[in-house]
MIMIKOL-37109 format. One record per residue (C-alpha): chain; x negated, y negated, z. Coordinates in Angstrom, 3 decimals. Layout:
BEGIN
+----+----------+----------+----------+
| ch |        x |        y |        z |
+----+----------+----------+----------+
|  A |        X |        Y |        Z |
...
+----+----------+----------+----------+
//
This chain:
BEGIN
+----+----------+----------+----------+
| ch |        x |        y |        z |
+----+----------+----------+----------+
|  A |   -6.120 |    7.818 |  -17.696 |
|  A |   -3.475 |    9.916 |  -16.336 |
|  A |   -0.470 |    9.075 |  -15.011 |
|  A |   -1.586 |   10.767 |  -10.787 |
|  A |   -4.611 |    8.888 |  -11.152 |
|  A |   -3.250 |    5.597 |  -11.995 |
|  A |   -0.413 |    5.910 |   -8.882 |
|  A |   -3.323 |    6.987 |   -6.407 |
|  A |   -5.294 |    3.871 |   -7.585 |
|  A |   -2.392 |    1.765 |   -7.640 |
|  A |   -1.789 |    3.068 |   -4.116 |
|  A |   -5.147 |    2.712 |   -3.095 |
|  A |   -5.636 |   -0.705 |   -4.312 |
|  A |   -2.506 |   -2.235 |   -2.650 |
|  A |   -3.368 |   -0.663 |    0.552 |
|  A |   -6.858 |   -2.405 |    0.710 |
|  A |   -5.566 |   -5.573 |   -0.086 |
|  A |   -3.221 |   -5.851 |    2.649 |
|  A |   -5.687 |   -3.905 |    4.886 |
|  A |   -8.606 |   -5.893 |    5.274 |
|  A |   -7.441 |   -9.601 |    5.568 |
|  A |   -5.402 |   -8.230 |    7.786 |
|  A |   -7.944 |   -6.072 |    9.839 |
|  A |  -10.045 |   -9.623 |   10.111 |
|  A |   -6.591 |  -11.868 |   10.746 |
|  A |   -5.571 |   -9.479 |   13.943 |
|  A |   -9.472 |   -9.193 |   14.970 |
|  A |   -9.553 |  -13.214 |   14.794 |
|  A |   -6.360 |  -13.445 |   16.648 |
|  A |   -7.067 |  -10.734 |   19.322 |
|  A |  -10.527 |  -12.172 |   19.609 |
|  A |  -11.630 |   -8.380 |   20.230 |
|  A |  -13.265 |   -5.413 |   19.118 |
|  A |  -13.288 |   -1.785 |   18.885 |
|  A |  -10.904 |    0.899 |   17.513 |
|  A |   -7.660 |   -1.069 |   18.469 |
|  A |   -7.831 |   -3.727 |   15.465 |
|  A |   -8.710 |   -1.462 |   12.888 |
|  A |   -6.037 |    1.004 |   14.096 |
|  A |   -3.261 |   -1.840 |   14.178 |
|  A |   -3.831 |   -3.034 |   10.894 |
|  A |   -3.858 |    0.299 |    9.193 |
|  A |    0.024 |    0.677 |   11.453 |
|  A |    1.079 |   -2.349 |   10.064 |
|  A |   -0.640 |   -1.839 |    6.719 |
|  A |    1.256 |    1.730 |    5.975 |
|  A |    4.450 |   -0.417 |    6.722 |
|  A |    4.351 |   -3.272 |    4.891 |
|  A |    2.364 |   -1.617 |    1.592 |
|  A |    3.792 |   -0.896 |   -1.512 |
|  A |    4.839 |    2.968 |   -2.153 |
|  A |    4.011 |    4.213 |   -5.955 |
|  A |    5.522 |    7.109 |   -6.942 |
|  A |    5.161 |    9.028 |  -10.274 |
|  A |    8.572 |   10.570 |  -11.716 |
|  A |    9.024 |   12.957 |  -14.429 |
|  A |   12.227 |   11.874 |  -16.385 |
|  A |   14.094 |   12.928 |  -19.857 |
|  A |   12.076 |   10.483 |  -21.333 |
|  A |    8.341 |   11.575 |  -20.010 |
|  A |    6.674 |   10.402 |  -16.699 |
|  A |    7.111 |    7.025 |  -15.158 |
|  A |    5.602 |    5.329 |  -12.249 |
|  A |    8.004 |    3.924 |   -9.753 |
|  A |    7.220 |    1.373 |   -6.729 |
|  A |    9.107 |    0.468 |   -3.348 |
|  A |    8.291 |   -2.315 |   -1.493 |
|  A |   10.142 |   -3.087 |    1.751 |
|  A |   10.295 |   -6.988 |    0.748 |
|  A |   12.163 |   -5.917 |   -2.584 |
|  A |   16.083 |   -4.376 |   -2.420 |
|  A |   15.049 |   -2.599 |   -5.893 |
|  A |   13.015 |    0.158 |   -7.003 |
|  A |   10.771 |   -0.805 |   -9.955 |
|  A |    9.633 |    0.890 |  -12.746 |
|  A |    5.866 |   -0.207 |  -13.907 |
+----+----------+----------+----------+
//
């Protein structure tokens, strides 16, 4: 698998963990409906989610993540 594909899935995945406990959790709270829950929790969502990034280095490509609850970048 290549290295773009594995960052957008790694991207991907992330972003639909967070996204749809969270989608339910605000819809619960908010007791509502409509386009303002989903919309919220994709706000919050693009915050809070992991970024992936693939590098190209010396050594060959590497994939790279920053997370706002984590001071350092990571290599994976």
């Amino acid at each position: 698998m290549s290295p773009k594909i594995k960052v957008f899935l790694y991207q991907f995945i992330t972003f639909a963990v967070i996204f749809v406990p969270l989608r339910y959790l605000i819809a619960w709270l908010a007791k509502s409906e409509g386009f303002w829950v989903p919309f919220i929790a994709f706000a919050v969502t693009v915050l809070i989610a992991p970024k992936f990034q693939l590098v190209q280095t010396k050594e060959g490509s590497k994939i790279w993540m920053k997370w706002i609850f984590s001071k350092s970048i990571k290599e994976l």
